[in-house]
C-alpha positions as CSV (number, residue, x, y, z in Angstrom):
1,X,3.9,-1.6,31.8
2,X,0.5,-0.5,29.8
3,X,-1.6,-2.8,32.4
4,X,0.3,-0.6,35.3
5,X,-0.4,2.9,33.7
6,X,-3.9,2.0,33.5
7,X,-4.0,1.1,37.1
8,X,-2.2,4.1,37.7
9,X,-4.5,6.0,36.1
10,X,-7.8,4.2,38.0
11,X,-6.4,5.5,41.6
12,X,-6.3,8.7,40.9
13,X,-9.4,9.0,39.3
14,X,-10.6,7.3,42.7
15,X,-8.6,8.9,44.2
16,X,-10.0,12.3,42.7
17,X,-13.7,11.4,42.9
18,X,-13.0,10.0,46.6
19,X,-11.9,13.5,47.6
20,X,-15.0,15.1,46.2
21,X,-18.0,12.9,46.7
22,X,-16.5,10.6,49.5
23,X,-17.6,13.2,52.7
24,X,-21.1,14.0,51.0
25,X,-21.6,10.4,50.4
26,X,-21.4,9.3,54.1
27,X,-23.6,12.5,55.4
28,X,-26.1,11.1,53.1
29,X,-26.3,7.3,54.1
30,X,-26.6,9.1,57.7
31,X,-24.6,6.3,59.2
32,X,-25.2,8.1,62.7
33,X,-22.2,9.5,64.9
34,X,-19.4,9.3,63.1
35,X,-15.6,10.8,63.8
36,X,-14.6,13.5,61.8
37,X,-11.6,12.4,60.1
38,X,-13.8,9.3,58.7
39,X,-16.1,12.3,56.5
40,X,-12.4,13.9,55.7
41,X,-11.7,14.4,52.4
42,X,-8.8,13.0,52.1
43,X,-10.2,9.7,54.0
44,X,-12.2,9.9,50.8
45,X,-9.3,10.0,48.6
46,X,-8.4,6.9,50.2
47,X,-11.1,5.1,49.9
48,X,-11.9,5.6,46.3
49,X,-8.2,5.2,45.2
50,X,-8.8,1.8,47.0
51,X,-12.2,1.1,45.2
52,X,-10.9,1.8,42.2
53,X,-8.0,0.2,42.0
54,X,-9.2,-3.5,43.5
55,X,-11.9,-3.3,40.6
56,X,-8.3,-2.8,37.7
57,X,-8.3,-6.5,38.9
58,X,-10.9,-7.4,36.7
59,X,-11.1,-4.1,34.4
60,X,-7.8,-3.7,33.2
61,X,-7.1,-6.7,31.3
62,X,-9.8,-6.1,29.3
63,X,-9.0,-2.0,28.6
64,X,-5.6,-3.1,28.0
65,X,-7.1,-5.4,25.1
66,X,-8.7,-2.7,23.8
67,X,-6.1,-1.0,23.5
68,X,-3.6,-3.2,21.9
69,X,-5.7,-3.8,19.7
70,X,-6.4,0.0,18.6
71,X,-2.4,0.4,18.7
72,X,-2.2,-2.5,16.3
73,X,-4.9,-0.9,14.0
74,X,-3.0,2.6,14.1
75,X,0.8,0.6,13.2
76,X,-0.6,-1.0,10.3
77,X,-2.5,1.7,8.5
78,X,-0.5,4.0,6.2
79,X,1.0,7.1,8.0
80,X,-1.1,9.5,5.1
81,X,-4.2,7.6,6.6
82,X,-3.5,8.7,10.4
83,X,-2.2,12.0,9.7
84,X,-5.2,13.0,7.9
85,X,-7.3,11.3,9.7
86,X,-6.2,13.1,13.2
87,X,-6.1,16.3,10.9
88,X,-10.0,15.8,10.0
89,X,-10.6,14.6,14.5
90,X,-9.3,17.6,15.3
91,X,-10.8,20.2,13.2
92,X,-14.1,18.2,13.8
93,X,-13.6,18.7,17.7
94,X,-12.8,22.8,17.1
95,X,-16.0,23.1,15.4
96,X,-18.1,21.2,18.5
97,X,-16.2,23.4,20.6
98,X,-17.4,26.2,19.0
99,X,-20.6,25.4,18.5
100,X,-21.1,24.9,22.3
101,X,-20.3,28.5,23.3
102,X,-23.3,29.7,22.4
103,X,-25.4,26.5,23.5
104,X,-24.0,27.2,27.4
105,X,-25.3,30.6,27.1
106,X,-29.1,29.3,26.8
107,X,-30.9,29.9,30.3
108,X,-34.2,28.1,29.5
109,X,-34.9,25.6,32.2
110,X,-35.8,23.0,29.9
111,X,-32.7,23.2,27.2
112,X,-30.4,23.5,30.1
113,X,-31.4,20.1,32.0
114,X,-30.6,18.2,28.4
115,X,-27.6,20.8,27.2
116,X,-24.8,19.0,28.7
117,X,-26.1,15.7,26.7
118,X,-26.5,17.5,23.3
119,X,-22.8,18.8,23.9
120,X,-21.9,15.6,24.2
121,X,-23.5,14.3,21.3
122,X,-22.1,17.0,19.4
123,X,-18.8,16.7,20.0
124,X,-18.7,13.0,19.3
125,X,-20.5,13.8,16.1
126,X,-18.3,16.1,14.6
127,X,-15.1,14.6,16.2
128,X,-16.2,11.3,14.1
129,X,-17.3,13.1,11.0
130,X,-14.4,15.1,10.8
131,X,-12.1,12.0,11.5
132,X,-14.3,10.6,8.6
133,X,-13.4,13.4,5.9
134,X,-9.6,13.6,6.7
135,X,-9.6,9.7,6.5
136,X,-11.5,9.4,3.3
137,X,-10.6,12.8,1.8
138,X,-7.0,12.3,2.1
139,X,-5.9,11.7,-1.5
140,X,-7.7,14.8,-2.7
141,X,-6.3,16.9,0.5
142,X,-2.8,15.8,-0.8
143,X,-3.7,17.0,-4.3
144,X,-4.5,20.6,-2.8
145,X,-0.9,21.1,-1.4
146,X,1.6,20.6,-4.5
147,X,4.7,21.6,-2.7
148,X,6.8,19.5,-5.2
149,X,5.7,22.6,-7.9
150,X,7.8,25.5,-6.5
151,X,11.1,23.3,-7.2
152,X,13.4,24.4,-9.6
153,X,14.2,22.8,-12.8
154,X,16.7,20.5,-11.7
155,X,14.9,19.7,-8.6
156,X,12.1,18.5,-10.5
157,X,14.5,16.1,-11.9
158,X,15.8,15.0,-9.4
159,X,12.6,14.3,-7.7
160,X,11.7,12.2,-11.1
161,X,15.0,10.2,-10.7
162,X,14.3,9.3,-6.8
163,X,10.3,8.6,-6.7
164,X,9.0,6.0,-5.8
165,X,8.9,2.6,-7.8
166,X,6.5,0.1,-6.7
167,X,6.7,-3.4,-7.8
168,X,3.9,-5.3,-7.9
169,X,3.7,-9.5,-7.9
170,X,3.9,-10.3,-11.8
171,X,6.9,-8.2,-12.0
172,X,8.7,-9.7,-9.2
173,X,8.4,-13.4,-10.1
174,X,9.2,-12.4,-13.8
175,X,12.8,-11.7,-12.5
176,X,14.0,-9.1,-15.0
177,X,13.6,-6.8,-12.8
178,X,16.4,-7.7,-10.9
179,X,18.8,-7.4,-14.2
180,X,17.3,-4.0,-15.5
181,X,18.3,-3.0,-11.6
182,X,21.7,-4.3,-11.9
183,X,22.5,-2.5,-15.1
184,X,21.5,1.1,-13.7
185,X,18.5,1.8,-15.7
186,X,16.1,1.8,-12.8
187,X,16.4,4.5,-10.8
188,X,15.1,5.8,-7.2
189,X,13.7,3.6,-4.5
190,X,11.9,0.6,-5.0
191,X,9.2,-0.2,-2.7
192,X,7.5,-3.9,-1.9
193,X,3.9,-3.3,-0.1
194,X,3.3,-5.8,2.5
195,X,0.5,-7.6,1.0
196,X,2.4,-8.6,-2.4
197,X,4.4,-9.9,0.0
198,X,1.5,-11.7,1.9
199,X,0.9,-12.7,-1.6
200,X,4.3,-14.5,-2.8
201,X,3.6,-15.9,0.2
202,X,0.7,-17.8,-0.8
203,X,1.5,-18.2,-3.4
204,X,5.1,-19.8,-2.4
205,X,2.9,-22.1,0.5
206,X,0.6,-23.0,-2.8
207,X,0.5,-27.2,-2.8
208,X,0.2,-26.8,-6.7
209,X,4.3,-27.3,-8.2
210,X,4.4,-24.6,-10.2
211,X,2.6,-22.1,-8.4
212,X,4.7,-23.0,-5.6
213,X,8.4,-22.5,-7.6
214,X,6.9,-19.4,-9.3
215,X,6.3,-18.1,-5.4
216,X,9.8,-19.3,-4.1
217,X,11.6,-17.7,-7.4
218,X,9.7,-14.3,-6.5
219,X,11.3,-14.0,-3.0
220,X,14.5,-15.1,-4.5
221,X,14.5,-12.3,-6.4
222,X,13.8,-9.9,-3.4
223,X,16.3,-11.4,-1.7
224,X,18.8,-11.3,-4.7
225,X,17.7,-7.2,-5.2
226,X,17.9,-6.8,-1.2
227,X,21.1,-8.2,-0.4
228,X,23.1,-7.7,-3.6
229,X,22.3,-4.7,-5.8
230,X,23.3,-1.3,-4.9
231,X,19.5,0.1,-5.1
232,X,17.6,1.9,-2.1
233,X,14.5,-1.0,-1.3
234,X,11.8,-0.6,1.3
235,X,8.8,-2.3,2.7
236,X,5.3,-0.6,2.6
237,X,3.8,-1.8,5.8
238,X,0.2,-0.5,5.8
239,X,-2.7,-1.8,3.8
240,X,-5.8,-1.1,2.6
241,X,-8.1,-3.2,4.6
242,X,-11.3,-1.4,2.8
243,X,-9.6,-3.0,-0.3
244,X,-9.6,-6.8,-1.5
245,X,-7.4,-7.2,-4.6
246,X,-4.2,-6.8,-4.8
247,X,-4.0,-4.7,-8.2
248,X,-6.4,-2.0,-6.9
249,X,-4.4,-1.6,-3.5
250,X,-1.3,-0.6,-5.6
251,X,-3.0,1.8,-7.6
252,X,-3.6,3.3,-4.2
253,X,-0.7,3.4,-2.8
254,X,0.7,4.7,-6.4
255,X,-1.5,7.8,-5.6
256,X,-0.9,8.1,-2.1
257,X,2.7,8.5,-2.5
258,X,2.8,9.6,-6.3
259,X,5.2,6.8,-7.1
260,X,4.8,4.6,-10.4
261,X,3.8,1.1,-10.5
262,X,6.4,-1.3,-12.2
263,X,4.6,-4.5,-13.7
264,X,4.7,-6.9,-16.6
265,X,0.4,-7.3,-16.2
266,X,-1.1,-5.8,-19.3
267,X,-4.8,-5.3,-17.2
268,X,-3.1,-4.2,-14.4
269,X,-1.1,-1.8,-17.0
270,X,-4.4,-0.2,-18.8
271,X,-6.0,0.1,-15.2
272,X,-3.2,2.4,-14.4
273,X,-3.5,4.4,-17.3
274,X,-7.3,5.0,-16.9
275,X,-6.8,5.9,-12.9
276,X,-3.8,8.4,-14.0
277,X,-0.9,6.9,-12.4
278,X,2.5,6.3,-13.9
279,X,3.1,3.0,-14.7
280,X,6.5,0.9,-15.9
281,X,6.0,-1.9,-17.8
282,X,8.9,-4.6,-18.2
283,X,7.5,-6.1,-21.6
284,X,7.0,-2.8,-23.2
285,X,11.0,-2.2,-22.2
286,X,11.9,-5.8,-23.5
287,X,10.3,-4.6,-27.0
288,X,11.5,-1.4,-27.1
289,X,15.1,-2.6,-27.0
290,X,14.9,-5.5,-29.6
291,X,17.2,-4.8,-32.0
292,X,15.5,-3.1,-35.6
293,X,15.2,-5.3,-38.0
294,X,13.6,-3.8,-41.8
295,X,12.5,-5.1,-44.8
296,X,15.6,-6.5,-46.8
297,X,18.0,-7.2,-44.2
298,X,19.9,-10.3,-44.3
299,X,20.0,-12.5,-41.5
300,X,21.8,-16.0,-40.6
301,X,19.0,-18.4,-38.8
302,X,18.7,-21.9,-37.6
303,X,14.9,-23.3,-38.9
304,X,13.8,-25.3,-35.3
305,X,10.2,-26.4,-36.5
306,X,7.5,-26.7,-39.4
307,X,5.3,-23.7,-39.5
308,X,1.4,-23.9,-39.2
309,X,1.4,-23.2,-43.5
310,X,2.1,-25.8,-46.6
311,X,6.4,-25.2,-46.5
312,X,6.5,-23.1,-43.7
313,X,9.6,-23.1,-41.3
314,X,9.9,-21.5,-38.3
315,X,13.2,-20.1,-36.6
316,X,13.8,-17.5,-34.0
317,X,16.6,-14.7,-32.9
318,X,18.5,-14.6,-29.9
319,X,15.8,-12.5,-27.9
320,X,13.2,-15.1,-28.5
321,X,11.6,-13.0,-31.1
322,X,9.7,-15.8,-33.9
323,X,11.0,-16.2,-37.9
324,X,8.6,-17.1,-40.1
325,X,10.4,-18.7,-43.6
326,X,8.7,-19.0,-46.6
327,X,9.9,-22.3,-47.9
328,X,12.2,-23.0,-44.9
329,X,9.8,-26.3,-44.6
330,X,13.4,-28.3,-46.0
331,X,16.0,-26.5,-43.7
332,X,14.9,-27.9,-40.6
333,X,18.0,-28.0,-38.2
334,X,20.5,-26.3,-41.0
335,X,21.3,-22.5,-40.7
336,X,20.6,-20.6,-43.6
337,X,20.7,-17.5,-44.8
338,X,17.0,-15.6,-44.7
339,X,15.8,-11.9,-46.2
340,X,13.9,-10.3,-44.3
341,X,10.1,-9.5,-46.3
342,X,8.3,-8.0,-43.8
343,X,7.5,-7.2,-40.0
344,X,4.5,-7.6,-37.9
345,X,3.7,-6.3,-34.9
346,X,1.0,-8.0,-32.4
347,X,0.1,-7.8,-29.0
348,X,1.5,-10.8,-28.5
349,X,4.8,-9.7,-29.8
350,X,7.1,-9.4,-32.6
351,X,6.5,-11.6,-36.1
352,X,9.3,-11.6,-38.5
353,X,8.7,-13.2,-42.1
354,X,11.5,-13.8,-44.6
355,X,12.3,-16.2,-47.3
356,X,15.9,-18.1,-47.5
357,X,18.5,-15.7,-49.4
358,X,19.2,-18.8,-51.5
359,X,15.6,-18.9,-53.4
360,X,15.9,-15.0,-53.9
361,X,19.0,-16.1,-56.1
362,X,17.4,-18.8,-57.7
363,X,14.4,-15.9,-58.3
């Protein structure tokens, strides 16, 4: 269909320039007597629709290429990108336009031969620069029309509940995610970019085992969120092409669309932070809903293992979280009864030490 409209489009350009240069074209080859409806017009029309259209033969194939390709290029780049982009094209084009009023006006025989090539020039110019700043200027062009800030109240909050979550790969092999959707916490619509999906993908077709089930797992779990939660998912289908890592093209998008990055990666987490976009991170959740445990609390454990000290035993609670006990070196595999003596926080986690309840009697 494409390859036809450009033929189209060749024959009547022939057919245009046929119908004006054609006539004076034959007078000027002075072919001798000729009949009158040969230097016709219209004859003219003929002949270049005819011209034109046998070279499509060899022509079109290649323009139609061309232009595949540039309708490919357009598809795949975020809609913020084009919009802006055209925005920029166009004003860029007003401003040649304007420009060249004044430049037609010039009578001087020498800057009239050249003016209809500096017109040119400039129009392409400004057409590409301006294309240029839209394209490139388009996050801060966003930030100069808050529209969301003339919302009421209660509008606010509901744009808060339904903006944008966008998961990134860590997150999406971890799993949890999945859970915290089914329970309700997570609200909005979640939103899986294209290339941590070209990602799992990789990393799914990865000959190393583990890599490889970690990859499969992840699309599990989009398949899992997809088909059986009741939560609103879509698929980001542009890219970033001027970006190579994966973590910096999600902070882009996060700012493009104002939506918050959801991620267990702790870099990935502080770069976040430092560019200003919201960010959601599962393991800070996971802690934050451990259940409190102080100083002096009681607590009924099973000791698994020796600990790295002289009669050290080490148990853990039902969330994972590690017990260190004082003494617990000669409980290994009983459950026992353990006070709680203090709490320490890492990065790592949570560190609970205690001492069995049994020696505090003895004490």
């Amino acid at each position: 269909m494409l390859k036809r409209i450009v033929q189209l489009f060749f024959v009547l350009v022939g057919g245009t320039l046929g119908y004006m240069f054609m006539p004076d074209l034959i007078q000027a080859l002075n072919f001798g007597e000729v009949q009158n409806w040969i230097t016709s017009p219209y004859t003219g029309a003929i002949f270049g629709a005819i011209i034109l259209y046998v070279s499509t033969f060899w022509l079109a194939d290649y323009i139609v290429g061309v232009m595949r390709l540039l309708e490919e290029a357009i598809v795949k780049a975020p809609v913020t990108d084009v919009l802006f982009g055209t925005i920029g094209l166009i004003f860029g084009l007003i401003v040649a336009y304007l420009i060249g009023i004044p430049l037609n006006n010039i009578q001087l025989p020498v800057v009239s031969t050249v003016l209809p090539i500096i017109t040119i020039f400039i129009t392409f110019f400004l057409g590409y620069f301006g294309f240029q700043i839209g394209f490139k200027k388009r996050v801060e062009l966003i930030n100069l029309f808050p529209i969301g800030n003339k919302s009421s109240g209660k509008d606010k909050k509901k744009e808060s509940g339904a903006s944008l979550k966008i998961l990134d790969t860590s997150v999406i092999i971890d799993g949890r995610i999945a859970d915290i959707c089914k329970t309700g916490f997570l609200e909005g619509t979640l939103v899986i970019p294209e290339f941590v999906l070209e990602e799992l993908q990789h990393i799914a077709d990865s000959s190393d085992v583990l890599k490889r089930n970690r990859g499969r797992r992840g699309l599990d779990i989009l398949n899992k969120i997809q088909k059986e939660l009741p939560i609103k998912v879509e698929i980001y289908e542009g890219d970033f092409e001027e970006i190579s890592e994966v973590d910096s093209k999600l902070v882009k998008l996060a700012k493009l669309t104002s939506g918050m990055v959801v991620t267990n990666d702790f870099n990935l987490n502080k770069v976040c932070e430092l560019q200003g976009v919201a960010v959601l991170n599962i393991n800070d959740l996971a802690n934050a809903v451990k259940p409190v445990v102080l100083p002096g609390e009681e607590l009924n454990v099973q000791v698994i293992k020796d600990g790295k000290e002289h009669n050290q035993g080490v148990a853990y609670l039902d969330d994972g979280t590690m017990i260190v006990v004082e003494g617990g070196r000669d409980y290994i595999g009983k459950d026992i009864d353990v006070i709680v003596t203090s709490v320490l926080q890492t990065s790592a986690g949570r560190m609970i030490f205690a001492k069995p309840k049994l020696l505090e009697k003895a004490l």
